[in-house]
N, C-alpha and C positions, 0 to 999 in steps of 0.2 A: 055162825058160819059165814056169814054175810062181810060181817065185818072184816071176818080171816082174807075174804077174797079178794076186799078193797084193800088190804094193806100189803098181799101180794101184787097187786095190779099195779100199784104203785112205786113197788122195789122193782118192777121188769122194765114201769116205764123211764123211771133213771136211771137204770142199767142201759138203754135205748139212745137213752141220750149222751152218755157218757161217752158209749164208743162213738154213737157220728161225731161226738166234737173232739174229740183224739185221733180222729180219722183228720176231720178237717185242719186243725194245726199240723199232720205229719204232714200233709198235701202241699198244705203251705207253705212249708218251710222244703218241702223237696221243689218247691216250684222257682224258689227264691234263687236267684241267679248269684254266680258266684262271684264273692266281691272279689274287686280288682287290690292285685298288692301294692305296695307302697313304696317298694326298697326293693331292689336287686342288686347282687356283686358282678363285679367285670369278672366272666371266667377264662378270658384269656386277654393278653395286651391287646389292647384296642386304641385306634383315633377318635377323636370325639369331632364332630362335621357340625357346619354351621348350618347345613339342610339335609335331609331323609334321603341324599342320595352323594355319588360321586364327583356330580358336577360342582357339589358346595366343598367350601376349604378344611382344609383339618385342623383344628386352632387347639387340639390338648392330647397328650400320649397318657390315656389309663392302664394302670400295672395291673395285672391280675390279681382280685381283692377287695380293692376300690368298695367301697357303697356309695349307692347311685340312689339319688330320689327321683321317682317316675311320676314325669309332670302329664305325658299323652304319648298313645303310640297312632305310628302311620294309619294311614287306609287300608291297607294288606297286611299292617303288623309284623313284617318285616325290620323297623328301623322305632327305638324308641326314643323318645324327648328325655333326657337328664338330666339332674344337676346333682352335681361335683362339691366333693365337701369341701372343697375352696370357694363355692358361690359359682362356678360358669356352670352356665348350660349350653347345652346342643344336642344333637343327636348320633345313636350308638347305634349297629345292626344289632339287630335282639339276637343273632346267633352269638354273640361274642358275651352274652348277661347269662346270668345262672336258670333265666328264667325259660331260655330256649323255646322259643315262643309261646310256651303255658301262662295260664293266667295265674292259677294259683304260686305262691312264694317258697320255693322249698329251702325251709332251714339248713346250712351248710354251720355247722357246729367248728370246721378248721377255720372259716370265713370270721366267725363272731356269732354271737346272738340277739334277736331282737332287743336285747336290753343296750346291748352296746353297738348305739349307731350314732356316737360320737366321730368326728375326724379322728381324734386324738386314739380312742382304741385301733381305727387303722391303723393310724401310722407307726403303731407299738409292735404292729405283725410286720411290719416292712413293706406293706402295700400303701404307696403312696400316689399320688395323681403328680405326672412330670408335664406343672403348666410352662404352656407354650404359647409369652406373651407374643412373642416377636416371631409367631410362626411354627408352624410344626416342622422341627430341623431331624429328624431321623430320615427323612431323604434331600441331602443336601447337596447332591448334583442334579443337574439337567442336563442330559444330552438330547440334540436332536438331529436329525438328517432327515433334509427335505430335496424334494423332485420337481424341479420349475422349470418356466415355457416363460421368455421374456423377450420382452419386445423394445427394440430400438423407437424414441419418439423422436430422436436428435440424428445425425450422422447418414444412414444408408440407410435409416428406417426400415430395419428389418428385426429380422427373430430368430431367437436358440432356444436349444435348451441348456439346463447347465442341473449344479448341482450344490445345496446349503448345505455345509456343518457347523454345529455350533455346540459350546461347552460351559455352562455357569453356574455357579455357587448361587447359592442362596442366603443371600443377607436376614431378608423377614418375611413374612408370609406373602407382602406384594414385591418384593425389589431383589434382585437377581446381578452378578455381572459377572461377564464371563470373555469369551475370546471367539468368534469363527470365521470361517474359513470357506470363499464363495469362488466356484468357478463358470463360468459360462463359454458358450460358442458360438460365431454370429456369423454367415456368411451370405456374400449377396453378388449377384453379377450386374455387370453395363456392357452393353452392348452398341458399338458406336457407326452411326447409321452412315457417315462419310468411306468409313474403311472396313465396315464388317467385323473387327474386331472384337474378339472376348475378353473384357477382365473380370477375374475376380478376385475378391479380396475376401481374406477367411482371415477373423482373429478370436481369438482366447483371452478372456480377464480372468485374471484373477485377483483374487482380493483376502485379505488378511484383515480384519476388523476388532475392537473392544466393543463389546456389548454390554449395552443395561435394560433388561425385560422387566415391566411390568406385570403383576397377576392379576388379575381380578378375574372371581368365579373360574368360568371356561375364556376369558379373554386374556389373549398376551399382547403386547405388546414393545417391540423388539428396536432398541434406535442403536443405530453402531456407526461407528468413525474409526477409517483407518485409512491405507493404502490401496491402489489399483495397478495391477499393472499390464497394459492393453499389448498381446504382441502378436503384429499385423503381417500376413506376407500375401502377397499377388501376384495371380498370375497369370499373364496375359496371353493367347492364341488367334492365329490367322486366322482368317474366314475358310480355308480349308482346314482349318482343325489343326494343323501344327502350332508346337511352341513357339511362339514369340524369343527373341536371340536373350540375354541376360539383364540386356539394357533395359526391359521391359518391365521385367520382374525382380523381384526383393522381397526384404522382411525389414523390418524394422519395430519400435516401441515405444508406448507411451505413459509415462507414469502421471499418476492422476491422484488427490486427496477423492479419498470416497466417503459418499455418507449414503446410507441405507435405514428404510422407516419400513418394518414388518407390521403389520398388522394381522394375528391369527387366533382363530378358535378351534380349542380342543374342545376331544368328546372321548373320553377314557375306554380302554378295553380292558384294563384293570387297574388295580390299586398303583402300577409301578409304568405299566403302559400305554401310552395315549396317542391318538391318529388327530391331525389336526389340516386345516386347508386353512391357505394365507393368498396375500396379497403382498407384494413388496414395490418399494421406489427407489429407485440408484438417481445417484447425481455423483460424476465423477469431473471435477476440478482438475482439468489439465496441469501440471508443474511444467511438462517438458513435451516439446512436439515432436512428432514421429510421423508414419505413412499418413495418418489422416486421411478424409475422407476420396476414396477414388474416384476416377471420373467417371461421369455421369451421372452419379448418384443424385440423387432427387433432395430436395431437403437436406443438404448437408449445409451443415451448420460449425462454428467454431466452437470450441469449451466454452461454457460448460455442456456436457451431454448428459440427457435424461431417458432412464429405463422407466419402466413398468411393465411387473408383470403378477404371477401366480402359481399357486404348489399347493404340493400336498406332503406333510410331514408327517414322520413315525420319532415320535420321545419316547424314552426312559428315565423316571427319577429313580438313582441311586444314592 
């Protein structure tokens, strides 16, 4: 009887043991965090960005397809690191991956299968990566219209405001050239302390230019060379406020070679949209004299005459 006891005691207590350790491995393994995948497909056309966000450049157009090797994702996992079965990397918004911010890899059977993460079985479905040595050209205009406050440093040293348009192609991811198109308005009085006299003198430039911009990141940079052409009229009043006879007053015009140095940074409002604030420099090389500077004016100087001033611009790449 004794013995029957000890040999039951003994089948209960490794029944005992058995479950806590199939307890402990299932614990174990439900504890065990979920590995991260390896591969995801482009589930819609996407840019590939040389940073995790908009202010970096777009250097490759992914077809929807594509497999992608995931090298790291963002801090918020938002934006993930890839590389391209051409060899580039950079980074993709993880809404645009099959992965939609989950961690786990869901098998897409239209896409391919884990066996075939060759380039080559891509390319056999028609999903190919359209690298983009020389730039990403699916937006190969830039327009922009800017709103500036510019200041006279040469002539009647005064100030306008006016207004930039500008229009360029895009060569490669940094170089651009294009055409636009600058008007301004400047007006200033003297007032002459012998006879009480008012003039004033109000003119308009405008300006038609070739441009060639720079990219980098959020910085542009804007140099143009064209024409100016300054057109002046004045007009002078008695110390009681009547017009002065004709003799007094005219119009006349001045054409000038222009050069203009834009300096500007954008800050995107979306993929197509972008707000940006500048700085610009005019220097306009007289060809031909006209009303030139009126009397009294302070600081009036001959050709060449130099602006500076500032703006704020709204683009669109189309």
């Amino acid at each position: 009887m004794m013995k029957f006891s000890r040999t039951y005691s003994v089948l209960f207590f490794l029944s005992v043991c058995s479950v806590n350790t199939s307890i402990f491995f299932s614990n174990s393994q439900a504890a065990r965090p979920e590995k991260e995948a390896e591969f995801t497909y482009v589930a819609e056309d996407a840019k590939l960005w040389t940073e995790p966000t908009r202010f970096g450049q777009a250097v490759a157009l992914l077809k929807t397809g594509v497999e992608l090797s995931i090298r790291e994702y963002s801090s918020n996992r938002t934006w993930v690191k890839v590389l391209t079965p051409t060899g580039r990397e950079g980074w993709v918004p993880t809404r645009f991956t099959t992965q939609s911010g989950r961690r786990t890899f869901p098998l897409n059977a239209d896409l391919g299968s884990s066996k075939d993460r060759g380039p080559a079985s891509i390319e056999a479905q028609g999903a190919v990566e359209l690298s983009a040595p020389q730039g990403d050209t699916s937006n190969a205009w830039e327009g922009t219209l800017g709103l500036e406050y510019m200041n006279q440093l040469t002539r009647e040293t005064t100030s306008g405001f006016g207004i930039d348009l500008s229009m360029l192609h895009r060569l490669t991811n940094s170089w651009s050239v294009g055409g636009g198109l600058s008007w301004n308005r400047f007006s200033k009085s003297a007032e002459s302390v012998s006879t009480g006299n008012t003039t004033q003198r109000t003119s308009h430039r405008f300006s038609p230019q070739l441009l060639m911009r720079y990219r980098m990141s959020s910085f542009r940079l804007d140099l143009g060379l064209g024409y100016a052409l300054d057109r002046s009229s004045v007009e002078t009043r008695f110390a009681d406020g009547s017009l002065a006879p004709a003799a007094y007053n005219g119009s006349d015009s001045e054409s000038s070679i222009a050069i203009r140095v834009t300096p500007r940074f954008i800050f995107p409002v979306s993929q197509l949209v972008k707000v940006g604030i500048y700085v610009t420099y005019l220097m306009d090389i007289a060809l031909s004299s006209g009303e030139g500077d009126i009397a009294g004016a302070e600081n009036a100087v001959s050709s060449p005459y130099s602006f500076i001033g500032g703006g704020m611009s709204v683009g669109m790449d189309f």
